[in-house]
C-alpha positions in Angstrom: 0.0 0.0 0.0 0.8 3.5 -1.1 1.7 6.4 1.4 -1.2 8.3 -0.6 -3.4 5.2 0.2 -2.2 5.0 3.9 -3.2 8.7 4.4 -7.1 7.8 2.7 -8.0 5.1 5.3 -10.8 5.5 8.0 -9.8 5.4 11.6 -11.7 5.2 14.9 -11.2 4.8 18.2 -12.1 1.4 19.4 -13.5 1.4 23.1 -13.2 -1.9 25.4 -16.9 -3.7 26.4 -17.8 -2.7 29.6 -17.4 -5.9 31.9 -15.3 -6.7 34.6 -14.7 -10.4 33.7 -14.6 -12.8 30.9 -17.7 -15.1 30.4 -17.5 -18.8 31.1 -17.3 -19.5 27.1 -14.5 -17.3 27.2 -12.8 -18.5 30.0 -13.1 -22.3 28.8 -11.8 -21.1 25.4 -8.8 -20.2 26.6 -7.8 -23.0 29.2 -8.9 -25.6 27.1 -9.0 -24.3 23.1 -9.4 -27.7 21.3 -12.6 -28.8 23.5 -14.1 -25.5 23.4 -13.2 -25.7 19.4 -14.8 -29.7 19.0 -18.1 -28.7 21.4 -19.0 -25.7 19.4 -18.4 -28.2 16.2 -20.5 -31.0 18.0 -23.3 -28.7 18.3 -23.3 -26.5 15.1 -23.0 -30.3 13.3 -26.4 -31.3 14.9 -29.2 -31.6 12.6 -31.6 -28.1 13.0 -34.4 -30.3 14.0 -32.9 -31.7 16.9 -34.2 -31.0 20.0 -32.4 -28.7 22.9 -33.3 -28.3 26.9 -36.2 -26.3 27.2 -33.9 -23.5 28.7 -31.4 -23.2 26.2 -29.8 -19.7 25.3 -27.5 -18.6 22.6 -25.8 -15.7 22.7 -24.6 -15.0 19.4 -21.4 -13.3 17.9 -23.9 -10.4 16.7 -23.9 -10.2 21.1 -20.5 -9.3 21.5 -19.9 -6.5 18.9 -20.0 -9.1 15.9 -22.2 -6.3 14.1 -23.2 -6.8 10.4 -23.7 -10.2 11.1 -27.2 -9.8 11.0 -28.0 -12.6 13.6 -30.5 -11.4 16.3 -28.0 -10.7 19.8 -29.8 -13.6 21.7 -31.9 -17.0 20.7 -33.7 -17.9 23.9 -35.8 -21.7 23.9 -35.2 -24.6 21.8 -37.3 -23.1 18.8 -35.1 -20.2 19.0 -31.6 -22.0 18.9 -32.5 -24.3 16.2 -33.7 -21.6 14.4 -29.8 -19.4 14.8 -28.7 -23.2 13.3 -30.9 -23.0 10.1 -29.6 -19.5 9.5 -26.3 -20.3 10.0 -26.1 -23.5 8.2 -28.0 -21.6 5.0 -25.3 -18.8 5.6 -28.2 -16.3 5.5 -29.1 -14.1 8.6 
């Protein structure tokens, strides 16, 4: 890239979330990255019609500043997480 084109890009400042700790996702993520990696595999592999515990809750990556991702922030019920599944399987949010 080009001085000239250096100058042209966008900037902005990028502000931390405001939490005081990681979340449990995040915390098993980073102690143990392959299981976190194969139980998020596991579950996006399941068929979309499978059924989930009556309390399930997703939070998507839409939740955590993932914008333009156009998934809704948080999928609350079984209906509601197989239905983040479909969408992300068909690749269209």
């Amino acid at each position: 890239m080009s001085a000239v084109e250096a100058r042209d890009l966008d900037r902005w400042k990028v502000e931390p979330l405001e939490r005081r700790h990681r979340g449990i996702d995040e915390r098993v993520a980073i102690a143990l990255p392959g299981a976190s990696r194969r139980l998020r595999a596991f579950v996006l592999r399941r068929p979309a019609g499978t059924s989930y515990h009556p309390d399930a809750e997703f939070f998507s990556p839409s939740w955590r500043g993932g914008a333009g991702l156009g998934f809704d922030p948080l999928y609350r019920g079984p209906d509601a997480v197989e239905r983040f599944v479909r969408e992300w399987k068909s690749g269209a949010a």
